[in-house]
C-alpha positions as CSV (number, residue, x, y, z in Angstrom):
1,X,-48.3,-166.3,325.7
2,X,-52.1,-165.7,326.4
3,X,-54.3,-164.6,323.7
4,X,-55.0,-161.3,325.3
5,X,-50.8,-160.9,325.0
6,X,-51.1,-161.7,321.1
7,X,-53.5,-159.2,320.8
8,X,-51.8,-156.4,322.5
9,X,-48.8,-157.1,320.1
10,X,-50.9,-156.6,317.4
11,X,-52.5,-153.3,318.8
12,X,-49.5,-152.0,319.7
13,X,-46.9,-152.7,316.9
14,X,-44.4,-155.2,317.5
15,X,-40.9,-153.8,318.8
16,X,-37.7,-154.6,316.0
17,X,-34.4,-154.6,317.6
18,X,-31.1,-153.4,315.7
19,X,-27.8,-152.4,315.5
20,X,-24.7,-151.4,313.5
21,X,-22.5,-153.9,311.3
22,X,-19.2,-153.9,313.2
23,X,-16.8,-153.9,310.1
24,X,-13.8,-155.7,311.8
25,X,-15.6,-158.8,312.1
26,X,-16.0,-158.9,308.4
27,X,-12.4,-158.7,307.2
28,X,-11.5,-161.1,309.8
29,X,-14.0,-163.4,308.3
30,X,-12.7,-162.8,304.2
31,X,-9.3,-163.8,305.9
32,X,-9.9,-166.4,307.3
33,X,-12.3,-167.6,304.4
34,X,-9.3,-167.2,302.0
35,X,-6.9,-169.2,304.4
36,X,-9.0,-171.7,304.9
37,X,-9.4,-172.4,301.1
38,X,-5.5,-171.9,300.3
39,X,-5.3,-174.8,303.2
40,X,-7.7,-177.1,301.4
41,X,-6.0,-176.7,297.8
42,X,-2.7,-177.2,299.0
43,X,-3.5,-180.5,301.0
44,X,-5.6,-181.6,297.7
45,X,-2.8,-180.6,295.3
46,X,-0.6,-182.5,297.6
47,X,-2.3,-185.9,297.5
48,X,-2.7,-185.7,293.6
């Protein structure tokens, strides 16, 4: 990027891109979260 480029950007205003939260994704992720843990305490309760 040139210097002329940078200061365009700045004359201009920079451009943010964005978008919605897609809830599914979250749930799927406290599942799996939650799993994974019950997984890791059984195996370590197991070798005690």
């Amino acid at each position: 990027m040139t210097l002329t480029e940078e200061r365009l950007d700045e004359i201009e205003g920079k451009m943010e891109l964005s978008h919605d939260a897609i809830a599914p994704f979250k749930t799927v992720l406290l599942i799996a979260s939650i799993i994974s843990g019950l997984y890791l305490a059984i195996i370590f309760v197991n070798t005690l």
